[in-house]
C-alpha positions as CSV (number, residue, x, y, z in Angstrom):
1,X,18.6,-8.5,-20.8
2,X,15.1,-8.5,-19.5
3,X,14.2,-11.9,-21.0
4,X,16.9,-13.6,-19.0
5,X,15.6,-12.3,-16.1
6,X,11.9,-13.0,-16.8
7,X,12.8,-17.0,-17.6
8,X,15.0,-17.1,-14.7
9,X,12.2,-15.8,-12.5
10,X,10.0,-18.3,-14.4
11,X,11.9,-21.2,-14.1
12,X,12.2,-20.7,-10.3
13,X,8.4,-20.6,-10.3
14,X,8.0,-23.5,-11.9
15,X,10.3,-25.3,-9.5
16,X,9.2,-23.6,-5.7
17,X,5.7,-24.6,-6.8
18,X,7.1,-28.1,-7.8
19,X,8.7,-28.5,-4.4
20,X,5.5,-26.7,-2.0
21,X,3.4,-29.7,-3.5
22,X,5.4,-31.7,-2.0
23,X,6.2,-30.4,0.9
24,X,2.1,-30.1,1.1
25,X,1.8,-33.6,0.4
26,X,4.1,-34.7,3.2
27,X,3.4,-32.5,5.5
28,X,7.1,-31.1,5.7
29,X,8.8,-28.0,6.7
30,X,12.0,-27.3,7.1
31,X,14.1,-24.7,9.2
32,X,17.4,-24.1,7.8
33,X,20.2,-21.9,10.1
34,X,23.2,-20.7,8.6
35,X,25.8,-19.6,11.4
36,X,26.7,-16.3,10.0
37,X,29.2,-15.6,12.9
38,X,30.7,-17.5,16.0
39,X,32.2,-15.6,19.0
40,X,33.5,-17.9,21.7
41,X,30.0,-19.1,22.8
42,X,28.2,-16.4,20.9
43,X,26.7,-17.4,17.7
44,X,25.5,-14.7,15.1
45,X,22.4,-17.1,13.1
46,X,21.0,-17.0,10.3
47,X,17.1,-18.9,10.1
48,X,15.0,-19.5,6.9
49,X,11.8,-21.4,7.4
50,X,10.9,-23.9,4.2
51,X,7.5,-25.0,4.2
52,X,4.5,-25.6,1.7
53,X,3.6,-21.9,2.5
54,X,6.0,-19.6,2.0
55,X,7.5,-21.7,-1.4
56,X,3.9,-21.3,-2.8
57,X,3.7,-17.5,-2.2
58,X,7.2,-17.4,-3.4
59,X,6.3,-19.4,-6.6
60,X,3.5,-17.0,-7.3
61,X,5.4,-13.9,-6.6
62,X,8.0,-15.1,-9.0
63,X,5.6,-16.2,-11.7
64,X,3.6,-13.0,-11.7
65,X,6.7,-10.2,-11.6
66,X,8.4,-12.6,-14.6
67,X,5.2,-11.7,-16.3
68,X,5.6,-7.7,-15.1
69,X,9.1,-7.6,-16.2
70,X,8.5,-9.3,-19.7
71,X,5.7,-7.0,-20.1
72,X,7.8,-4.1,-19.0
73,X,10.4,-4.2,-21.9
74,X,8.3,-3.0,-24.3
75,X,5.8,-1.1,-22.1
76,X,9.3,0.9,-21.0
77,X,10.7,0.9,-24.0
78,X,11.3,4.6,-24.7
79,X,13.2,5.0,-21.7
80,X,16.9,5.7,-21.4
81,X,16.8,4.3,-17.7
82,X,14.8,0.9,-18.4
83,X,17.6,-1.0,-16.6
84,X,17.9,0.6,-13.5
85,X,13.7,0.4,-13.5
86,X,14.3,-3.6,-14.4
87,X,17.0,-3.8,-11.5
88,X,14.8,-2.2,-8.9
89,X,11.8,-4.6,-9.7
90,X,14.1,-7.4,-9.4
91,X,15.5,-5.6,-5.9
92,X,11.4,-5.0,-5.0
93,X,10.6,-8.9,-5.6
94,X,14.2,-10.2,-3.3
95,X,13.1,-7.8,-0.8
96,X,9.6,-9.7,-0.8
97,X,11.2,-12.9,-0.9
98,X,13.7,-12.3,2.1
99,X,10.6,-11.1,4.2
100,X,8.6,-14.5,3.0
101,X,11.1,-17.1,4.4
102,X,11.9,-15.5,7.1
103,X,10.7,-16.9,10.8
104,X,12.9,-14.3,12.2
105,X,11.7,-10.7,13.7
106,X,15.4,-9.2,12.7
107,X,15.1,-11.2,9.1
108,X,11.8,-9.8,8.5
109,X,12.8,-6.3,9.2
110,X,15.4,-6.5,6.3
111,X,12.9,-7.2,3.6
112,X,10.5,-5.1,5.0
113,X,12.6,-2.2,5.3
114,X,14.0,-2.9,1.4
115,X,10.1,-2.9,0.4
116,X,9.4,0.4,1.2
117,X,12.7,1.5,0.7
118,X,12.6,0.4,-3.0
119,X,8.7,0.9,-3.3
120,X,10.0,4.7,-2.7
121,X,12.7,4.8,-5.3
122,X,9.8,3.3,-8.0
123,X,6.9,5.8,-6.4
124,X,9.1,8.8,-7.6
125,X,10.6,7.0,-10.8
126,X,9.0,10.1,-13.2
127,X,10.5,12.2,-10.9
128,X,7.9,15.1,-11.3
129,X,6.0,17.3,-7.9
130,X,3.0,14.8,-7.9
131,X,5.8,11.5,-7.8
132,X,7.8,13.6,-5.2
133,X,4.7,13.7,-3.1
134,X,2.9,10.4,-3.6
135,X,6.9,8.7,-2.5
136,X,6.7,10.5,0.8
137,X,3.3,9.8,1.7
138,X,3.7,6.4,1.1
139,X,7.6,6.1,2.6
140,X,6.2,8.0,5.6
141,X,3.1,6.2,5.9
142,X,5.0,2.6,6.4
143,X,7.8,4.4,8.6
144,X,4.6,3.9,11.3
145,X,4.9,0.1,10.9
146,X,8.7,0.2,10.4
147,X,8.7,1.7,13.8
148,X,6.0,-0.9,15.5
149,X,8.4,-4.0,14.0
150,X,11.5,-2.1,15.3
151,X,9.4,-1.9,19.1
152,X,8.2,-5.5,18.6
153,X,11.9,-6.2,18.2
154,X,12.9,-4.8,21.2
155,X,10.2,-6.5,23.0
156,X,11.1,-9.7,22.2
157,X,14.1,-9.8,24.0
158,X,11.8,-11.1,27.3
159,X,12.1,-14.7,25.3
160,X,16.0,-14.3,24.3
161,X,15.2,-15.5,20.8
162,X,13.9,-13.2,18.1
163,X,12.4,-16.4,16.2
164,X,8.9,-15.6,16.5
165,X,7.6,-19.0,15.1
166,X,8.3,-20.8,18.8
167,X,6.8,-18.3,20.8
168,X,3.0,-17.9,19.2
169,X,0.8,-19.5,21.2
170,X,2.3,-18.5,24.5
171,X,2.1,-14.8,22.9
172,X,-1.6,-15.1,23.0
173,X,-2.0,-16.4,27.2
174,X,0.5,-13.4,28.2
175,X,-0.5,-10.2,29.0
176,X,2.8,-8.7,28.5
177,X,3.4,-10.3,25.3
178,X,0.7,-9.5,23.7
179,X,2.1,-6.0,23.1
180,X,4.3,-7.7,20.7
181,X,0.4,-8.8,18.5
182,X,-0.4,-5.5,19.2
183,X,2.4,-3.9,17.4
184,X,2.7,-6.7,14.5
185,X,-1.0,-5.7,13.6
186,X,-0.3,-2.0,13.5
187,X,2.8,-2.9,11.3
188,X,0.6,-5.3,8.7
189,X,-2.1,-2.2,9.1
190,X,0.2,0.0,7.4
191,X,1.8,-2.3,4.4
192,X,-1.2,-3.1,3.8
193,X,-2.8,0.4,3.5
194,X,-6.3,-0.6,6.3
195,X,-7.5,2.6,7.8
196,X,-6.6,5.3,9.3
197,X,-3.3,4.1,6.8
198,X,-5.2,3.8,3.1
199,X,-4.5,7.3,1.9
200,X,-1.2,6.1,0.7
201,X,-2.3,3.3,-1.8
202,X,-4.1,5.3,-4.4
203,X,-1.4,7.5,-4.1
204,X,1.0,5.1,-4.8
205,X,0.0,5.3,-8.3
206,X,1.8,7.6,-9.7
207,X,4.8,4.4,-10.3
208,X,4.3,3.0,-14.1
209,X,1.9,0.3,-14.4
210,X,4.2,-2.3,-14.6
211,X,5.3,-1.2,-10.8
212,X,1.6,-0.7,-9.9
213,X,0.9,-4.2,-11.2
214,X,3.6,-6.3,-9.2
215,X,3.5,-4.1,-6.1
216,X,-0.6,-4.3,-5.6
217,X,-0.8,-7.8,-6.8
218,X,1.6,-10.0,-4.5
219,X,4.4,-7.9,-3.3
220,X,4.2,-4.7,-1.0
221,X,0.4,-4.8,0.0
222,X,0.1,-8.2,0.4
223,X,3.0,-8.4,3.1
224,X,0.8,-6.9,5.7
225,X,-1.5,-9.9,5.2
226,X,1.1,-12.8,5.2
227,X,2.2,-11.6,8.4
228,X,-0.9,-11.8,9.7
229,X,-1.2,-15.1,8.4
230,X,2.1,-16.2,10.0
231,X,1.3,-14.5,13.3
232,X,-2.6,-15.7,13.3
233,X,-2.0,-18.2,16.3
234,X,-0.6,-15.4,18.4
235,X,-4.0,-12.9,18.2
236,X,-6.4,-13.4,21.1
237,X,-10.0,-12.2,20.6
238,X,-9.9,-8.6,21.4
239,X,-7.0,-8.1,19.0
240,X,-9.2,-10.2,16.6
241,X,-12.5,-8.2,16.8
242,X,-10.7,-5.1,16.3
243,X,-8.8,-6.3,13.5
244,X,-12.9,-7.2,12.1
245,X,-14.2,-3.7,12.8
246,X,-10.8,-1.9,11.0
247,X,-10.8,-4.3,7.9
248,X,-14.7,-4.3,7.0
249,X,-14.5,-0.7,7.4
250,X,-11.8,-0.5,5.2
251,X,-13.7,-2.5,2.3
252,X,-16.5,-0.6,2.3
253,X,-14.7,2.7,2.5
254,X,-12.4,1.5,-0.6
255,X,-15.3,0.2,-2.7
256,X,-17.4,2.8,-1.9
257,X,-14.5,5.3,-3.1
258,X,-13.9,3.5,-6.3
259,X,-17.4,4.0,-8.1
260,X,-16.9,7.7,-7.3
261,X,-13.4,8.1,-9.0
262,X,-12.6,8.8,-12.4
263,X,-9.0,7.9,-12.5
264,X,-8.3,4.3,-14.4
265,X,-5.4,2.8,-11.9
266,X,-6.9,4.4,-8.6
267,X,-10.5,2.4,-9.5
268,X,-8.3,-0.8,-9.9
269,X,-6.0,0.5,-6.8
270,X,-9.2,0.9,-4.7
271,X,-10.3,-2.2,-5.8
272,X,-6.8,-3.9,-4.3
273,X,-7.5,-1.5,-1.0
274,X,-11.8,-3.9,-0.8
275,X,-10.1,-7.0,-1.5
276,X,-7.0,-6.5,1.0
277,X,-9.7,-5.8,4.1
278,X,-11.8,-8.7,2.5
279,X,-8.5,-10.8,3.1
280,X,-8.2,-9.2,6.9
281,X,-11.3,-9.5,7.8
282,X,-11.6,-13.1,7.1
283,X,-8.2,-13.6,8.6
284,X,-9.7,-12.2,11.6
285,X,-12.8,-14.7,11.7
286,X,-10.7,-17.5,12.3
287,X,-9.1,-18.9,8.8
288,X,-6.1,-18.3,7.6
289,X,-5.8,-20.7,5.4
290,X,-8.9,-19.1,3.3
291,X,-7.3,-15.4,3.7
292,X,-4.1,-17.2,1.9
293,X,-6.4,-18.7,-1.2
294,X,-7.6,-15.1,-1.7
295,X,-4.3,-14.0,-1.5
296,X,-2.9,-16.1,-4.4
297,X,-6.0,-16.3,-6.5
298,X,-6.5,-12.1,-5.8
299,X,-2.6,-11.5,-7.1
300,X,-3.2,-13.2,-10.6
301,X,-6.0,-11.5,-11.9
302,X,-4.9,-7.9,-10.2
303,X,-2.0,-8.1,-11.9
304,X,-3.6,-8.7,-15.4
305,X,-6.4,-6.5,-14.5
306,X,-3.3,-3.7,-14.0
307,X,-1.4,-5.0,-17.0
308,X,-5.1,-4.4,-19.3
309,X,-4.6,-1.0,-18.2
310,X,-1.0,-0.3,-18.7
311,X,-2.0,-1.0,-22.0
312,X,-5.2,0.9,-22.5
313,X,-3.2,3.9,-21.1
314,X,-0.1,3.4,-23.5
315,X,-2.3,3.4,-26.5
316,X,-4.5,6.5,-24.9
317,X,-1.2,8.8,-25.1
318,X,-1.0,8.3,-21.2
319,X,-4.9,9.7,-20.4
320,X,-6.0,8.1,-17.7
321,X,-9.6,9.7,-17.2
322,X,-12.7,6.8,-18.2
323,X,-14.5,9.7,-19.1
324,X,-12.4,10.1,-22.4
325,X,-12.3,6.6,-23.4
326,X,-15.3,4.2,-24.6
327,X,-15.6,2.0,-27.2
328,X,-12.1,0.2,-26.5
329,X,-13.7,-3.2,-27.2
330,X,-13.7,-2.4,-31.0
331,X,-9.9,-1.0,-31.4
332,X,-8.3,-3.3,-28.4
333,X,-10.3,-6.0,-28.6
334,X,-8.1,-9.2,-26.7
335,X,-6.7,-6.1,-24.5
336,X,-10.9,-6.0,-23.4
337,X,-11.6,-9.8,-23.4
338,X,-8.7,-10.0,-20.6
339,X,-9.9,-7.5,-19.1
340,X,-13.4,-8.2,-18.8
341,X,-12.4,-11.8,-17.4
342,X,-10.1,-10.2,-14.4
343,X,-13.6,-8.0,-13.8
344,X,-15.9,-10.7,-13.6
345,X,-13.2,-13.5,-11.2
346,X,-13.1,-9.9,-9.1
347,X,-16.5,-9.9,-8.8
348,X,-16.8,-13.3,-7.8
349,X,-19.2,-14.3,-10.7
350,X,-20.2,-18.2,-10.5
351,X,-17.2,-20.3,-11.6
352,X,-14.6,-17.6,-12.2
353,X,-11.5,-18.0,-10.2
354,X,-12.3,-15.5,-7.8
355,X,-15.9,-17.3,-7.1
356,X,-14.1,-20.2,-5.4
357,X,-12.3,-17.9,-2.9
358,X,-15.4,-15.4,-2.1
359,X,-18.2,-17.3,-2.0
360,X,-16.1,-19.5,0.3
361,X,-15.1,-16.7,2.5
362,X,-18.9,-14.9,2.5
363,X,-20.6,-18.6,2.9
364,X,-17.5,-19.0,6.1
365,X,-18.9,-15.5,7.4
366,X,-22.2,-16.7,6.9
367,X,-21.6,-20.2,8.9
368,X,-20.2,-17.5,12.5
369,X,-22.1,-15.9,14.8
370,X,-22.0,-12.5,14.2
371,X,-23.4,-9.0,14.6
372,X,-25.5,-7.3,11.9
373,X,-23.2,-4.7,11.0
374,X,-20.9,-7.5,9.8
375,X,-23.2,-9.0,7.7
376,X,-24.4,-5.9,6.3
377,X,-21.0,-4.7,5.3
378,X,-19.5,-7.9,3.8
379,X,-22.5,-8.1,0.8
380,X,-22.6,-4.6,0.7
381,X,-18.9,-4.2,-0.2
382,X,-19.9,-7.1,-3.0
383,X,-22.0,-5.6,-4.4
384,X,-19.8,-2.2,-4.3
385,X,-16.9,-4.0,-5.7
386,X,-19.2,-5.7,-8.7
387,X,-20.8,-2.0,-8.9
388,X,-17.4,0.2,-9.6
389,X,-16.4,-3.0,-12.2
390,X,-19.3,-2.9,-14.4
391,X,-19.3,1.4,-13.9
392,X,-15.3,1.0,-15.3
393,X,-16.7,-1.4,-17.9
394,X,-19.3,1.0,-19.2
395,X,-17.5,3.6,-18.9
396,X,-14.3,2.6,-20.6
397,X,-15.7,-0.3,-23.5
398,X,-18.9,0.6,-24.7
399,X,-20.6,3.9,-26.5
400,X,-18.4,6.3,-27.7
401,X,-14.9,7.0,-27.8
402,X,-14.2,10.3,-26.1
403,X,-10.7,11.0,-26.5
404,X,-9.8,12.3,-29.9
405,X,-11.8,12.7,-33.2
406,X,-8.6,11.2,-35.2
407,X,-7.2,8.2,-33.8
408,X,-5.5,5.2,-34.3
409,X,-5.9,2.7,-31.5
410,X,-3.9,-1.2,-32.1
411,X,-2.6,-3.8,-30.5
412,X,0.8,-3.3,-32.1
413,X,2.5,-4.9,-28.7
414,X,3.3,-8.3,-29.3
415,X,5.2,-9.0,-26.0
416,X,2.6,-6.9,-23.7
417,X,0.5,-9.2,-25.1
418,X,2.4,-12.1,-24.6
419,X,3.1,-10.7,-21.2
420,X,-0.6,-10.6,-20.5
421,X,-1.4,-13.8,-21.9
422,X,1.0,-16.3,-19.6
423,X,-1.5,-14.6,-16.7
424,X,-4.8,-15.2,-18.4
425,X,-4.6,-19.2,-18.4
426,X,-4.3,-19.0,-14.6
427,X,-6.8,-16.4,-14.4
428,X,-9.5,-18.7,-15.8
429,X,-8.5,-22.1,-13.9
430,X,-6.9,-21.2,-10.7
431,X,-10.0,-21.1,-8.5
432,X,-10.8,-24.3,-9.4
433,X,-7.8,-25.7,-9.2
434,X,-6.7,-24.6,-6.4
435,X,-9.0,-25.1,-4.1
436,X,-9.0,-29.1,-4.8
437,X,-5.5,-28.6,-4.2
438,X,-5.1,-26.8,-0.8
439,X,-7.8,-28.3,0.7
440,X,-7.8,-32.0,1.2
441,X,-11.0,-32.1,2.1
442,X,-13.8,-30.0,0.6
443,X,-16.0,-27.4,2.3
444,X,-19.9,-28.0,2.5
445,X,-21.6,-25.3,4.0
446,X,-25.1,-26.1,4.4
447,X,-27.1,-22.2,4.1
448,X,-30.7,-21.6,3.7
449,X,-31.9,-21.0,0.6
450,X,-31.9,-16.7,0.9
451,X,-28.7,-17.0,2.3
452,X,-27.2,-19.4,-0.5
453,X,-28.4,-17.4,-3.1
454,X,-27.4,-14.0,-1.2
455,X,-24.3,-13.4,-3.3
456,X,-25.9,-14.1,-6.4
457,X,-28.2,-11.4,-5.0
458,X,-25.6,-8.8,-4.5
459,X,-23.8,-9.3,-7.8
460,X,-26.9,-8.6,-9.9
461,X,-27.5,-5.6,-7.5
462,X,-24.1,-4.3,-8.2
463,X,-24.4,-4.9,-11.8
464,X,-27.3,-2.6,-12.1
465,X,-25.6,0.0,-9.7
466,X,-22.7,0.0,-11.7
467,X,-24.7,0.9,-15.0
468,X,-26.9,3.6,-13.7
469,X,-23.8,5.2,-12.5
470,X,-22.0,5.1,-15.8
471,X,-25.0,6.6,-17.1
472,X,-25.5,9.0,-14.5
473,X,-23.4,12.6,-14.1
474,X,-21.7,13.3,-11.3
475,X,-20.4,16.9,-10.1
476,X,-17.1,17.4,-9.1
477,X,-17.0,21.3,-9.2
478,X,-16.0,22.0,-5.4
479,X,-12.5,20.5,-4.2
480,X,-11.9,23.3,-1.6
481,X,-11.9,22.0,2.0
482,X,-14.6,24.4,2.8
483,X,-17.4,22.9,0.4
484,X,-16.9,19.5,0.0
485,X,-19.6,17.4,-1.8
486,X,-20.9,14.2,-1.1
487,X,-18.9,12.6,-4.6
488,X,-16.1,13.8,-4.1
489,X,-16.0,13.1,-0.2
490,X,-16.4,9.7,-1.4
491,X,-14.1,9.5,-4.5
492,X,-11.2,11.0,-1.4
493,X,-12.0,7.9,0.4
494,X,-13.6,9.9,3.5
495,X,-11.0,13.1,3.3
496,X,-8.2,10.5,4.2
497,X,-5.5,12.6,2.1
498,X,-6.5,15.7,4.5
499,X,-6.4,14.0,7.5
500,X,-3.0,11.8,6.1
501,X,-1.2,15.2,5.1
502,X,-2.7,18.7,6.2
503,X,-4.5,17.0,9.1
504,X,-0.8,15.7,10.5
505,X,0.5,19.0,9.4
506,X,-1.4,21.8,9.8
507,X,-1.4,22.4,13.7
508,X,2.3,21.7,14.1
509,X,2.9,24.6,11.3
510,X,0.4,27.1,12.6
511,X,2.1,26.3,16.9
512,X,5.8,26.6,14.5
513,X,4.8,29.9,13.0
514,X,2.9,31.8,16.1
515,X,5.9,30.6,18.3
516,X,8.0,32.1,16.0
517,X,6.1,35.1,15.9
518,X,5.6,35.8,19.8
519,X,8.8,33.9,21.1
520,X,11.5,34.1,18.4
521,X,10.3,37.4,17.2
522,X,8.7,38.3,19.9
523,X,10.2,38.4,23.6
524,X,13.1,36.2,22.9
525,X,14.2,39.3,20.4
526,X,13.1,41.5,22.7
527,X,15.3,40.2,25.7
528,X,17.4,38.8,23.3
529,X,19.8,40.2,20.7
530,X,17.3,42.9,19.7
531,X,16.9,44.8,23.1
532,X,20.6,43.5,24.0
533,X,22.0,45.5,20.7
534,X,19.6,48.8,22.0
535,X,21.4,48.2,25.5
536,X,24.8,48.7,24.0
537,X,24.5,51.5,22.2
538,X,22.8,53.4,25.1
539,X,25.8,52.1,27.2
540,X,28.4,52.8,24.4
541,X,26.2,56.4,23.9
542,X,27.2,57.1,27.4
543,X,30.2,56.0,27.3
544,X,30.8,57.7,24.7
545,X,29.4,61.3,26.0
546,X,31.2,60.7,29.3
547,X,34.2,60.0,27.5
548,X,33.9,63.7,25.7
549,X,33.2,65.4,28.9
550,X,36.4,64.4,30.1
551,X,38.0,65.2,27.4
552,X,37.0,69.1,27.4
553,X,37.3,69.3,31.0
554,X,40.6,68.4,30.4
555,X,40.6,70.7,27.8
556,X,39.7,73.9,29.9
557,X,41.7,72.3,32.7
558,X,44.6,72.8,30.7
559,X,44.1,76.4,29.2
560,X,43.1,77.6,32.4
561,X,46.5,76.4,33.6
562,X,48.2,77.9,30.4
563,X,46.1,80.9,31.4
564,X,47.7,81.7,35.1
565,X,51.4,80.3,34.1
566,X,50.8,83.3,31.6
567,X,49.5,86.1,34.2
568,X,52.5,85.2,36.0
């Protein structure tokens, strides 16, 4: 059943990508409305919005999650439920696709709302404490944007149309519109995981790897950044320069964190987290139409790069830790060689596919007028994100293996193989090609020579980074919020988990519990039903006494009546 769902998926691919050439040829783009319901003058429509853009992101998302769910029926083999997991990938990727065509605020909402409903259902798919609490920090993390696109909804009732696509550029001249950038930022801020939002996305990872390789390749994380790319013309430049600061923080936090961690899919998660404020903060200097090569050329080799690790894992009984592997390249030897590749195009190493999209972007930053912080932190997070790859290839295919004394490591898997192998091909040529393809006419960005060479600079620097760290030992004895060290304030990406979950909750709890104490428990119950109860009895007490002292009144009333009728 999962084949006809991965050629299907293919074939649609094959076709959307067919058709967004065209449409990219021509210049075309249609707008298709489907009157959904007509009341007297009232009409209830429907809007899709065809053009070279959305059919190529389609075509890719498509491509990649036939890949995931080919590779899924035999990494998900063993389980009794691997339908209902095929059925909610297929629901993850028509959420995406509903949210891609749409031009429509209301339309969006939909697939949004079914990514991070279904994103939650695959979160807690093992259904075990850690699941549990990975799905609400990431369900309750994108309620914030949920909540910003409901607002923006709301708001754009002042144009009495909720197609957004007519009403950009006048969004950027008017002060009162601009709330509705505002909000559409803090929405894409959250999908896509940019701080104070990123605790989530590592977190995330407790899905299976073939969830973890769809959803941080080109389906939930990467919505954020097509909205921004579809709402670029309405940003002015304050929302712009803010957008800068939060995304080139974000990279450097992320990479940063990742050569500090020790868990296989949060290094490769982390490494989705750089590349996501890379794609923002470029989107926010002005070119959209670079932050959308980095988006497709990004979502092919992450989800190989997550796919190499599904299977490194599955043949590691499920261990995850680098520290207990080494040596793979000798037992998993094609499983490494893909691996290796999706490292070096993430790196950005000369004529990889992710050279073409990188260099462009740091040679485009390079070409602005700028600050020095920016400057600083875009080759700084290159040479983080070449460092924590080289560290993770150290660490995990070289020296020794660590695991077990007696083992038997092969690449039994066939179709994870296969699975793997329709990615690699367009791994290794889609830089290249694509950028003769989306750009008609080629960039020449004339640099001095340091500044030419600068990237070159930072990969070699990161390379050698990266080693001394996979030599080096790293102490992660204190976890206790009181005596946090440096490595692990880094490895928890700047204590976001604390500040994401006890930060939220620990004031509300302690106000909830001392209330409790001195209101509920305190004079409420003592004015309340405590003292009230206390009242009663002293009132039925008396009541009572009174009630007796009647009685033997009464009593001696009548015998001292009995008493004189009887002297008589």
């Amino acid at each position: 059943m999962c084949y006809i769902y991965s050629y299907l998926f293919i074939m649609l691919s094959i076709l959307f990508f067919n058709v967004s050439i065209y449409l990219f040829i021509f210049d075309y783009s249609y707008f298709i409305e489907f009157v959904l319901l007509s009341l007297n003058s009232s009409e209830f429509i429907y809007v899709l919005l065809v053009d070279w853009m959305s059919l190529m992101f389609m075509s890719f998302v498509l491509f990649i999650s036939s890949m995931v769910i080919y590779y899924s029926e035999d990494y998900m083999h063993s389980d009794i439920f691997k339908f209902r997991f095929i059925l909610l990938v297929i629901m993850f990727v028509l959420s995406m696709m509903l949210m891609i065509i749409s031009p429509n605020l209301m339309s969006i909402l939909l697939g949004w709302d079914g990514l991070g409903l279904v994103s939650y259902c695959l979160v807690i798919y093992y259904q075990n404490v850690k699941s549990f609490n990975a799905g609400m920090l990431t369900a309750l993390s994108n309620r914030v944007g949920d909540v910003a696109l409901l607002m923006s909804i709301a708001w754009m009732l002042n144009y009495g149309s909720w197609n957004f696509i007519f009403y950009l550029e006048i969004m950027k001249y008017d002060f009162y519109m601009e709330i509705i950038s505002w909000l559409v930022m803090l929405a894409a801020m959250t999908k896509s995981a940019q701080i104070p939002f990123s605790s989530w996305l590592p977190a995330a990872m407790a899905a299976p790897t073939p969830v973890s390789s769809l959803v941080h390749s080109s389906t939930l994380v990467t919505a954020g950044v097509y909205l921004l790319i579809r709402f670029n013309f309405a940003f002015n430049n304050t929302l712009l320069f803010f957008l800068l600061f939060i995304s080139s923080l974000t990279m450097f936090m992320s990479g940063l964190g990742a050569n500090f961690e020790f868990d296989l899919k949060k290094i490769i998660a982390l490494s989705t987290l750089s590349q996501l404020g890379l794609m923002m903060s470029i989107l926010a200097l002005g070119s959209y139409n670079l932050a959308f090569f980095h988006l497709l050329i990004h979502a092919l080799f992450k989800a190989l790069l997550f796919m190499c690790a599904g299977n490194i894992i599955h043949n590691l009984d499920n261990c995850q830790d680098i520290r207990y592997m080494g040596g793979l390249v000798k037992q998993l030897p094609l499983t490494c060689v893909y691996f290796n590749i999706c490292n070096l195009s993430l790196c950005g190493l000369p004529f990889m596919s992710g050279f073409y999209s990188k260099d462009l972007i740091v040679e485009f930053m390079s070409m602005n007028i700028l600050n020095f912080y920016i400057y600083f932190i875009f080759y700084i997070s290159i040479g983080l994100t070449v460092s924590y790859s080289f560290r993770l290839t150290f660490y995990s295919l070289t020296g020794n293996f660590n695991l077990i004394s007696l083992n038997y490591l092969k690449e039994s898997s066939y179709i994870m193989l296969q699975g793997m192998g329709g990615l690699i091909i367009l791994v290794i040529i889609s830089g290249s090609m694509f950028s003769w393809l989306m750009f008609p006419t080629p960039f020449f960005i004339c640099l001095p020579f340091f500044m030419k060479f600068m990237t070159l600079v930072m990969i070699l620097l990161g390379m050698w980074l990266g080693y001394e760290l996979a030599k080096s030992y790293i102490s992660y004895s204190s976890w206790s919020l009181k005596n946090i060290t440096l490595s692990s304030f880094c490895a928890l990406m700047w204590n976001m988990p604390y500040l994401s979950t006890i930060g939220i909750n620990y004031y509300p709890i302690y106000l909830g519990e001392y209330y409790m104490k001195v209101l509920d428990q305190g004079w409420f119950e003592y004015y309340g039903a405590q003292n009230l109860t206390k009242f009663l009895k002293k009132v039925s007490m008396i009541q009572f006494l009174s009630m007796n002292h009647l009685k033997i009144w009464l009593l001696l009333f009548i015998f001292w009546i009995i008493f004189l009728i009887m002297n008589f």
